[in-house]
C-alpha positions as semicolon CSV with decimal commas, in nm:
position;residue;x (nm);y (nm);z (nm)
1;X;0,000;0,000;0,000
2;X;0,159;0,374;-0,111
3;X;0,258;0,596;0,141
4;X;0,079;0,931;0,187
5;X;0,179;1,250;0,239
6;X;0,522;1,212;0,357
7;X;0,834;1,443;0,298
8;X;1,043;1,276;0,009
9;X;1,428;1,429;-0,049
10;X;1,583;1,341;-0,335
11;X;1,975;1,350;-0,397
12;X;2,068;1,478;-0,775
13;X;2,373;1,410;-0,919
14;X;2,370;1,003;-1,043
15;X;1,977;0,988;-0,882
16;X;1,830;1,266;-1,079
17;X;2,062;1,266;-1,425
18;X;2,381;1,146;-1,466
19;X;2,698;1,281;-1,338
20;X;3,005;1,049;-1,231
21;X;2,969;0,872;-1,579
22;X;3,134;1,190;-1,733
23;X;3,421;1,226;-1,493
24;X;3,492;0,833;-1,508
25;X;3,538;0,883;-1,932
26;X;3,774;1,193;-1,829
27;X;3,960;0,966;-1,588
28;X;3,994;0,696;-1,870
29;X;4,158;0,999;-2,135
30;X;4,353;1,094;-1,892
31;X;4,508;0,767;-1,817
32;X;4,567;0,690;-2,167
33;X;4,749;1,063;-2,170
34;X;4,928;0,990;-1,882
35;X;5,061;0,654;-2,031
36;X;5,249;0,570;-1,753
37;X;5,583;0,409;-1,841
38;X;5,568;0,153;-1,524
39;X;5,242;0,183;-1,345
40;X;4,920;0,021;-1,498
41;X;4,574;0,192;-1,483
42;X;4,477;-0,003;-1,135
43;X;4,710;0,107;-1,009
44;X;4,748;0,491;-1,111
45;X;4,331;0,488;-1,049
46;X;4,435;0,414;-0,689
47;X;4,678;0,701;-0,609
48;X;4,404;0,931;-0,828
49;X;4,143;0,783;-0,555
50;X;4,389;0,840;-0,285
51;X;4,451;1,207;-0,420
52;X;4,072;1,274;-0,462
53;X;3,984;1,176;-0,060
54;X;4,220;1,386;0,049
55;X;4,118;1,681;-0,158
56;X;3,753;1,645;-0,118
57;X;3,806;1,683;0,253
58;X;3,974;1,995;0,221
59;X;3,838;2,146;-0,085
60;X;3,499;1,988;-0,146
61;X;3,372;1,849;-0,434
62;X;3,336;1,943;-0,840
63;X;3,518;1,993;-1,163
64;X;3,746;2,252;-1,046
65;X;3,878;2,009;-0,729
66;X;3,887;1,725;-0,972
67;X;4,099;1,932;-1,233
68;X;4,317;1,981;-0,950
69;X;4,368;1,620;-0,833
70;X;4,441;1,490;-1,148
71;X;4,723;1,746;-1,173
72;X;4,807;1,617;-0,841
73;X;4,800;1,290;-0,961
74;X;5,037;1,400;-1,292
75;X;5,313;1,596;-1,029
76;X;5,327;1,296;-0,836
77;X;5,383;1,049;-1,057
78;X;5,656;1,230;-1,284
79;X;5,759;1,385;-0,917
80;X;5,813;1,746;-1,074
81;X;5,556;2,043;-1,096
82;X;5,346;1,988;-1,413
83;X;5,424;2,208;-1,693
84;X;5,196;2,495;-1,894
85;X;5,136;2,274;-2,134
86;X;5,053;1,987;-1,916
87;X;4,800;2,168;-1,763
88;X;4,615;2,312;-2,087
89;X;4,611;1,961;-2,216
90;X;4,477;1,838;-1,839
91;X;4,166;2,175;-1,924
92;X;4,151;1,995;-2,258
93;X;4,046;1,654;-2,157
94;X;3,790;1,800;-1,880
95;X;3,665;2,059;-2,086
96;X;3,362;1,832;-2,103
97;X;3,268;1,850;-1,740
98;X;3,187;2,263;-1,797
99;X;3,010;2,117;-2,137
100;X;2,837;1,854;-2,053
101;X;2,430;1,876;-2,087
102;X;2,232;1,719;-1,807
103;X;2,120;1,419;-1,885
104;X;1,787;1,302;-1,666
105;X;1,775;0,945;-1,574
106;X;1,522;0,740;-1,733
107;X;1,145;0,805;-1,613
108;X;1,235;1,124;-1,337
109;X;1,029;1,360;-1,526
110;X;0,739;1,123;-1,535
111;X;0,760;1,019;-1,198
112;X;0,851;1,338;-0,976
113;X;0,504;1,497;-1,212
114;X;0,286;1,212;-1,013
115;X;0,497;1,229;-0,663
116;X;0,453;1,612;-0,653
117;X;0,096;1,540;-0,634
118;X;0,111;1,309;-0,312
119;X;0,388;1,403;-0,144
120;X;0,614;1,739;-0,013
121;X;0,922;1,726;-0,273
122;X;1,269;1,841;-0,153
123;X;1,639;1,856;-0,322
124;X;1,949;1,825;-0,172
125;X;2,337;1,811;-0,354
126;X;2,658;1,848;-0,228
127;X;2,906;2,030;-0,443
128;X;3,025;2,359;-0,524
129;X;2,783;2,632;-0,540
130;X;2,793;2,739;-0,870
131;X;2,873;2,425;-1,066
132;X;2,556;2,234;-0,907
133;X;2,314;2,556;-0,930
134;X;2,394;2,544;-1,315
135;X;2,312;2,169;-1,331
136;X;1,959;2,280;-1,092
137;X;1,866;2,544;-1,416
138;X;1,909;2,325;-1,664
139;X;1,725;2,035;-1,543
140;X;1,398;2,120;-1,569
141;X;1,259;1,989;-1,242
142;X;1,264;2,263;-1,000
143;X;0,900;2,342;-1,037
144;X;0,805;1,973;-0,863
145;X;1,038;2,082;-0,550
146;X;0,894;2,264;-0,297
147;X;1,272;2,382;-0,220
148;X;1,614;2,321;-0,302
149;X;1,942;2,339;-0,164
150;X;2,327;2,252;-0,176
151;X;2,572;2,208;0,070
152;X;2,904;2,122;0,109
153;X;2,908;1,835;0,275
154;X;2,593;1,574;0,374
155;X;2,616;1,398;0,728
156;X;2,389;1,355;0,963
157;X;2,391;1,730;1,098
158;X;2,278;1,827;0,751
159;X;1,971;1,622;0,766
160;X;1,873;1,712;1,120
161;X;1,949;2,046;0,958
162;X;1,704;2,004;0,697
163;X;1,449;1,865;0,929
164;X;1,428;2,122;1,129
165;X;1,475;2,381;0,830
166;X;1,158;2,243;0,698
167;X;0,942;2,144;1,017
168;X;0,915;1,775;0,936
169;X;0,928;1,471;1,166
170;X;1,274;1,279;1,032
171;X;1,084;0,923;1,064
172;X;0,810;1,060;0,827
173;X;1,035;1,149;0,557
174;X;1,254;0,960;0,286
175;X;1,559;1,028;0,131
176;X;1,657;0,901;-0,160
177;X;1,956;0,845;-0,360
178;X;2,214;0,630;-0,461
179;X;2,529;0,718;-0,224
180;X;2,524;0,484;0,064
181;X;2,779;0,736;0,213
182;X;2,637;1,085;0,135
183;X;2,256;0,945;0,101
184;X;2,152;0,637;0,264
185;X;2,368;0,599;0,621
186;X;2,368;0,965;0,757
187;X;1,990;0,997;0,698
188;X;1,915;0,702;0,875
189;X;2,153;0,788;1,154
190;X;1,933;1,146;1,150
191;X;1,624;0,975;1,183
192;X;1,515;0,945;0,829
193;X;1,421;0,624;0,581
194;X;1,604;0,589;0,291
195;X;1,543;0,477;-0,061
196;X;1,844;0,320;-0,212
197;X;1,854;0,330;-0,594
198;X;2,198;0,199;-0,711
199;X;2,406;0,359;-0,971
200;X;2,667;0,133;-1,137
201;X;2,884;0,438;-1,222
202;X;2,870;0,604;-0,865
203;X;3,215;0,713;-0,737
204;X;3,419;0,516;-0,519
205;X;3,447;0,753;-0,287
206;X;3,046;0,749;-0,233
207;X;3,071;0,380;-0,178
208;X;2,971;0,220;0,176
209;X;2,854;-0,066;0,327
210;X;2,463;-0,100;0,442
211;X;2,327;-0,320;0,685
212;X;2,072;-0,548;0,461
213;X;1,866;-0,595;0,771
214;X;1,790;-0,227;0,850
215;X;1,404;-0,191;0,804
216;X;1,461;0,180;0,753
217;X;1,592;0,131;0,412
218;X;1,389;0,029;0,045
219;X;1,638;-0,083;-0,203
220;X;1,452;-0,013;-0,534
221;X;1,662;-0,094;-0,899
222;X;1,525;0,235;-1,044
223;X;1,342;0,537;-1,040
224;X;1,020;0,474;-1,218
225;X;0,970;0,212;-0,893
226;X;0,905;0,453;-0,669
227;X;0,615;0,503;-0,821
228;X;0,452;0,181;-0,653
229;X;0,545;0,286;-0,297
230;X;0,470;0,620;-0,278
């Protein structure tokens, strides 16, 4: 039996359109660029990974932070400074992150038009301002969301955060993505349910374990599905 009028937040990026895809093809150039006279891709991927963790604690997320670990990545395995033209060709490869349209997962449109009409719709990214705002004007969905917002980081205090921003009783409301890290654990550990929706080309770094005997937590295989629970 569907749920009624709960409050139902929705991750974007890799839940709404896609997003990681694009900056796991950049990854792939630039390891065929780099072309690495003794390490093989595993094993440059994992120093990138390494590079990435560190800078996304410090500097956050998006393009500009990834453009910057990979020419981490290039200084430390050729253990100089990268040159002027390193770094244009570096722009070069990425140049489709600033390009890139967004690209809605299959059946969002359809179904956020028959959840707005059940349920209180919220948004909630992480990333830099600017970069996600642009990907929030040209996806054509704000009018189902009642409001929107982006943050740096999403833990548990940003839920309670939100719950409290919005007046809503945590174990009445949903969130739903397809981080276990950013999405599903700190939302349950706020108070929330979660709707798991897996992405095969989420990044590593959003990777996490969940307990498969929390109640709290639907596991659906896409969008569209939600459509028979609430």
């Amino acid at each position: 039996m569907p749920y009624t009028g709960q409050v139902l937040v929705f991750d974007a990026d890799d839940t709404l359109w896609e997003n990681n895809v694009v900056f796991e093809r950049v990854i792939d150039d630039f390891l065929e660029w780099l072309d690495h006279p003794t390490l093989d891709r595993v094993e440059i991927r994992a120093i990138l990974d390494d590079i990435e963790r560190a800078n996304a604690v410090t500097h956050g997320y998006g393009s500009k932070v990834f453009l910057h670990s990979l020419g981490e990545c290039l200084e430390r395995l050729r253990e100089r400074p990268a040159t002027d033209a390193e770094r244009r060709d570096i722009d070069g490869l990425a140049r489709a992150l600033v390009e890139h349209r967004v690209e809605l997962m299959p059946g969002v449109a359809e179904a956020l038009d028959e959840l707005a009409g059940r349920h209180e719709l919220l948004l909630l990214t992480k990333g830099e301002h600017e970069e996600q705002q642009r990907k929030l004007d040209a996806c054509g969905l704000l009018h189902h969301f009642g409001a929107a917002h982006i943050v740096k980081e999403k833990d548990a205090d940003t839920y309670r955060w939100l719950a409290r921003e919005h007046d809503f009783d945590p174990a009445r409301a949903w969130m739903i993505g397809n981080s276990p890290k950013s999405d599903i654990r700190p939302a349950r550990a706020a108070g929330m349910n979660a709707v798991f929706i897996p992405n095969e080309n989420t990044w590593v770094l959003e990777h996490d374990e969940l307990d498969p005997t929390d109640t709290g937590v639907l596991r659906l295989a896409a969008f569209p599905d939600l459509l028979r629970h609430f």
